[in-house]
C-alpha positions as CSV (number, residue, x, y, z in Angstrom):
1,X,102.9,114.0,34.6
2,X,105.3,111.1,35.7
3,X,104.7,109.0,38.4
4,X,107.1,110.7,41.1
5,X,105.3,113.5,40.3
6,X,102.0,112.8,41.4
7,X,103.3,111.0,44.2
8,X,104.6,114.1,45.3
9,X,101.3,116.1,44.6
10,X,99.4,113.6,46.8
11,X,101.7,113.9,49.4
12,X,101.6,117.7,49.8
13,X,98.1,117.2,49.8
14,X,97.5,114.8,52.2
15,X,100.3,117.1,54.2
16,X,97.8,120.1,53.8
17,X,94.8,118.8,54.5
18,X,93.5,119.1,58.6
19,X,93.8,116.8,60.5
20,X,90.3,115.6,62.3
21,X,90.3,114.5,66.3
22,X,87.2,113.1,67.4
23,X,85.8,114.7,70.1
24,X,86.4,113.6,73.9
25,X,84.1,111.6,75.5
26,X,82.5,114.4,77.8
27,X,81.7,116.2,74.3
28,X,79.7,112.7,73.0
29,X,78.1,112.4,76.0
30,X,77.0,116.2,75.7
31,X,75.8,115.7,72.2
32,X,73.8,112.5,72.7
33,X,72.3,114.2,76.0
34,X,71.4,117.2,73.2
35,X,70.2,114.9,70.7
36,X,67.5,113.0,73.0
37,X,66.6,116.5,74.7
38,X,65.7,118.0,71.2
39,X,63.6,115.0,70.7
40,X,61.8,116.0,73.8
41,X,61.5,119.4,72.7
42,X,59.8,118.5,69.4
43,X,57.6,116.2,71.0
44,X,56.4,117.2,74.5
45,X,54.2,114.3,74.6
46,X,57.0,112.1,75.4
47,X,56.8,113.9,78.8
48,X,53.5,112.6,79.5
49,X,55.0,109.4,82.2
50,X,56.4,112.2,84.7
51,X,54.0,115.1,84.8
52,X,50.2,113.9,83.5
53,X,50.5,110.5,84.2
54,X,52.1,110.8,88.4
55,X,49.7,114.0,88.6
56,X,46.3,111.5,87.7
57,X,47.7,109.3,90.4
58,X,47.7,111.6,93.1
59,X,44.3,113.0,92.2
60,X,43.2,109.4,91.9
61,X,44.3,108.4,95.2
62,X,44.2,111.4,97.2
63,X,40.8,112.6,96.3
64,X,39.0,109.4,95.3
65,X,40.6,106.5,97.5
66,X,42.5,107.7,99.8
67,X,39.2,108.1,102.3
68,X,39.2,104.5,102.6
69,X,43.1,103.9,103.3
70,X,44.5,104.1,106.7
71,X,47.9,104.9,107.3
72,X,50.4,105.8,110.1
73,X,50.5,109.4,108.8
74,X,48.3,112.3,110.2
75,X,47.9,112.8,106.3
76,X,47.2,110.1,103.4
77,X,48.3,113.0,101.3
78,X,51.5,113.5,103.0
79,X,51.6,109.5,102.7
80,X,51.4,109.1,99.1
81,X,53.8,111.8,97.7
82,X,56.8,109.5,98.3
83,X,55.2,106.6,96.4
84,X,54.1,108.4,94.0
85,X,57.5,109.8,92.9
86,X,59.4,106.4,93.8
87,X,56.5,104.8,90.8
88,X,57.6,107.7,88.9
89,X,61.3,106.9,89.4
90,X,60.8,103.5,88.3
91,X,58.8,104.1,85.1
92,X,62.0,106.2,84.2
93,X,63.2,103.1,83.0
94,X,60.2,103.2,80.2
95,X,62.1,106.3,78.7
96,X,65.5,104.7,78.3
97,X,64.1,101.0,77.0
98,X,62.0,103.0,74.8
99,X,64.5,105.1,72.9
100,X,67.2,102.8,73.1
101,X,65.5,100.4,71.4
102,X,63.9,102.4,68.6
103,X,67.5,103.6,68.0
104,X,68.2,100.0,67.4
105,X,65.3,99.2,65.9
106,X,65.6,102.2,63.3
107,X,69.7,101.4,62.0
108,X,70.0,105.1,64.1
109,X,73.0,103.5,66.4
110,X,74.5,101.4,63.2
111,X,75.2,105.2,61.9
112,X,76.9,106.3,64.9
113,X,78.7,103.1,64.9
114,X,80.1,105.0,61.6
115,X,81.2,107.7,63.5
116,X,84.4,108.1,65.3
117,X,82.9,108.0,68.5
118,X,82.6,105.4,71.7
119,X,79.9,102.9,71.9
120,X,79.7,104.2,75.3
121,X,78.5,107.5,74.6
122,X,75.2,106.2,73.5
123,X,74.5,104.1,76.7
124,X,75.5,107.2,79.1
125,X,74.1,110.0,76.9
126,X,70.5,107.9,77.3
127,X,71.6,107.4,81.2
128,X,72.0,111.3,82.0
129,X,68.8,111.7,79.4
130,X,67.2,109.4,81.7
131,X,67.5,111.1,85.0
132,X,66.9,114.4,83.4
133,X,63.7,113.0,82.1
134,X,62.9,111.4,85.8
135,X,63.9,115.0,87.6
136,X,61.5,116.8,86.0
137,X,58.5,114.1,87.1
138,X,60.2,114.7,90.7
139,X,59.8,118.6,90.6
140,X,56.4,117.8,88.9
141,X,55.3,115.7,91.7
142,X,57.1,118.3,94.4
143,X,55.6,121.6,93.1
144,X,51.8,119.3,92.6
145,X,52.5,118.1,96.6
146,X,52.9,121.3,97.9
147,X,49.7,122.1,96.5
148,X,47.5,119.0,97.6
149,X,49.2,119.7,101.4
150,X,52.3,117.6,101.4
151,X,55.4,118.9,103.3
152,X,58.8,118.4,103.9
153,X,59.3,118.6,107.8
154,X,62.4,117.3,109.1
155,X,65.2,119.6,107.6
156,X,67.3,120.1,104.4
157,X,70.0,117.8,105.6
158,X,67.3,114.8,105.5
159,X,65.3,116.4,102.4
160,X,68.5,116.3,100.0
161,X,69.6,112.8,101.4
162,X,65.9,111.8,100.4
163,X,66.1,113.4,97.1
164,X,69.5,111.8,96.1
165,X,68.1,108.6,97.5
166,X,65.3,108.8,94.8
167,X,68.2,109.6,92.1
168,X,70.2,107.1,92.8
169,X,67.8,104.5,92.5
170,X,66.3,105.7,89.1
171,X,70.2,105.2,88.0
172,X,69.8,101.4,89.0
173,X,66.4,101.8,87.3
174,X,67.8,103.0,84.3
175,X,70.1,99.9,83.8
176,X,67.1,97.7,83.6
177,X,65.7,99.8,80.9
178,X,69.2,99.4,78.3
179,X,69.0,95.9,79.2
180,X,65.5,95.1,77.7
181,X,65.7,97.8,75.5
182,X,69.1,95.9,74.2
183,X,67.4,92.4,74.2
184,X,64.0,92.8,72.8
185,X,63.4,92.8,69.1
186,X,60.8,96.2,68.9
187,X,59.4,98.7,70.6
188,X,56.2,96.5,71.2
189,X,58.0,94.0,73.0
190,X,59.5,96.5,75.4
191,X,56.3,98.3,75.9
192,X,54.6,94.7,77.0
193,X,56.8,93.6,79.0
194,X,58.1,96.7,80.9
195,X,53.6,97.2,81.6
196,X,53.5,93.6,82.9
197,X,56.6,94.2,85.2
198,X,57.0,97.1,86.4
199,X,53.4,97.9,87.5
200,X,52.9,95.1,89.4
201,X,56.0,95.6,91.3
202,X,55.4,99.7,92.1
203,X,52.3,98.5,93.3
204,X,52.6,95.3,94.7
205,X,55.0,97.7,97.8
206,X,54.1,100.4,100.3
207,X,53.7,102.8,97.5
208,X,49.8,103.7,97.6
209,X,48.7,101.6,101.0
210,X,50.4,99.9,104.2
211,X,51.1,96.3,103.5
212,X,49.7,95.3,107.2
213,X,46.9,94.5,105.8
214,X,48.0,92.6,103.1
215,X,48.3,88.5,103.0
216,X,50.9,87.1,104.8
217,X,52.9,86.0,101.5
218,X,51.8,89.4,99.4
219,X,53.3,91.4,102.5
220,X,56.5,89.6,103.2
221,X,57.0,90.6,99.2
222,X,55.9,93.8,99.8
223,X,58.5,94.6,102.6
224,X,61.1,92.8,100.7
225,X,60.5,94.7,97.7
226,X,63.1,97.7,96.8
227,X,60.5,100.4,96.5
228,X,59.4,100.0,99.3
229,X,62.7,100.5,101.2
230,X,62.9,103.4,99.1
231,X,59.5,104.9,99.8
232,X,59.7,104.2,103.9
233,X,63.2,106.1,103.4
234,X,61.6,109.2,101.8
235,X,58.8,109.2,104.5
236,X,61.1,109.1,107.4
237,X,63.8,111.7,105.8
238,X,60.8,114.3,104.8
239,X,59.1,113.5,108.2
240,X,55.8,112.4,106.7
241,X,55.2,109.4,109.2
242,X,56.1,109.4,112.9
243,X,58.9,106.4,112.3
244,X,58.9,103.0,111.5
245,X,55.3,101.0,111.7
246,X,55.4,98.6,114.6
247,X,56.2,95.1,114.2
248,X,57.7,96.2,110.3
249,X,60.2,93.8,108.9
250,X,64.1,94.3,108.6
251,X,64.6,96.4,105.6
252,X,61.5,99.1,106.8
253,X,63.2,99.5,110.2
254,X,66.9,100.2,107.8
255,X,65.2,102.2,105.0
256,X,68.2,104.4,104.2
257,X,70.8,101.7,104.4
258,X,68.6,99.3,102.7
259,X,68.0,101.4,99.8
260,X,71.3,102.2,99.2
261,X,71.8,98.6,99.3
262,X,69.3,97.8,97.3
263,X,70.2,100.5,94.5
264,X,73.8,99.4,94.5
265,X,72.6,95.9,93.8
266,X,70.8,96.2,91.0
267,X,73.4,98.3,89.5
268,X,76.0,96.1,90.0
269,X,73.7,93.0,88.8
270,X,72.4,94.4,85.6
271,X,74.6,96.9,84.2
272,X,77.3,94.2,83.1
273,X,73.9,92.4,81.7
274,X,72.8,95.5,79.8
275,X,76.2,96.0,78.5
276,X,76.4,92.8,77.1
277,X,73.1,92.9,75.4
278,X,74.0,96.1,73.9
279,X,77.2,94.7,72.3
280,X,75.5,91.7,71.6
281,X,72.9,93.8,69.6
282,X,75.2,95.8,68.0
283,X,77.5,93.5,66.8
284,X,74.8,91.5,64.5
């Protein structure tokens, strides 16, 4: 065969063959979304952190100490819920460091780096994943409430602003989770330093008691602190206190606006951080 000839050949060939267009980024998103909700599937125990997990601390509190709490609310039950799912919200970013980083960790994002596919896919696909994973701990928590005595009393205009309030800030929440999940080196770094972070600060708030009583330097952090904007927010829009405790500081007497604010912060703060880790990480 001379050489023209199998020039030609290849030619007709490569004219025959199909041509391949990578999916749109909706369809990547989708798949990753899939991928992570498969994983669930497989292995219910990774939904542990939002429905055994928030359900033990509303037994704990509401049947074992919330006797010796006092709160502005005719119920301590009715009190807690909002914590509790606001704590829930915020361990959401637990999920996404987690994964992320055993992705990493395990060459599994180096192969879809192999793929014809954004880089992006990966950090919205966990994102979505993430406030699926932290919706079904709030419907957990909501179905357990109704149960224990907690109701919403003020409305469905106020009830959904209160419910996307919570979502809103678990996408903030969610940011902080790629961006440890990006910059620590295994999964036992992000487990040790998301425990000695994030629990002190869902506690160290209005979450599970008032912070009147607290010292004068613990409370000003409490009030100051986003969950708790969050949490007073909840309470007001769901009608679970009478209003705003007396003498509260600035951001409990602007719940709503403050923890918009607050949400919009954070996102804007750490989501160019945790997108720079991630192509820092990524580009090794």
């Amino acid at each position: 065969m001379s050489q023209s000839t199998a020039t030609d050949t290849r030619r007709r060939a490569d004219a025959a063959a199909p041509v391949l267009h990578p999916p749109g980024l909706l369809r990547q998103v989708q798949m990753m979304v899939w991928r992570s909700l498969k994983h669930t599937r497989r292995q219910p125990e990774m939904l542990t952190d939002v429905t055994i997990q928030p359900i033990m601390f509303v037994v704990l509190f509401a049947f074992v100490f919330g006797g010796s709490i006092q709160t502005d609310s005719a119920s301590y039950r009715e009190w807690l819920l909002p914590g509790i799912m606001a704590q829930t919200m915020a361990f959401s970013s637990f999920i996404v460091a987690n994964g992320l980083n055993m992705d990493l960790d395990k060459g599994i994002i180096d192969r879809f780096r192999s793929l014809p596919i954004s880089r992006g896919s990966v950090l919205i696909g966990r994102s979505v994943y993430g406030i699926i994973h932290s919706s079904i701990g709030v419907f957990v928590m909501s179905m357990t409430g109704l149960v224990i005595g907690w109701r919403i009393r003020d409305g469905f205009g106020p009830a959904v602003l209160a419910f996307a309030l919570l979502l809103l800030f678990g996408f903030s929440m969610i940011w902080i989770g790629i961006l440890v999940g990006s910059a620590m080196r295994s999964p036992e770094a992000v487990n040790g330093l998301m425990f000695t972070t994030m629990f002190p600060i869902t506690f160290l708030a209005n979450t599970f008691a008032p912070t009147a009583a607290m010292p004068s330097v613990l409370r000003t952090i409490a009030e100051w602190n986003p969950i708790s904007a969050l949490v007073q927010a909840m309470r007001e829009l769901w009608g679970n206190v009478p209003g705003t405790p007396p003498g509260a500081a600035w951001p409990l007497q602007h719940a709503v606006g403050v923890s918009i604010g607050w949400s919009l912060l954070i996102t804007a703060v750490v989501a160019p951080l945790a997108i720079r880790a991630y192509v820092r990480r990524t580009t090794d």
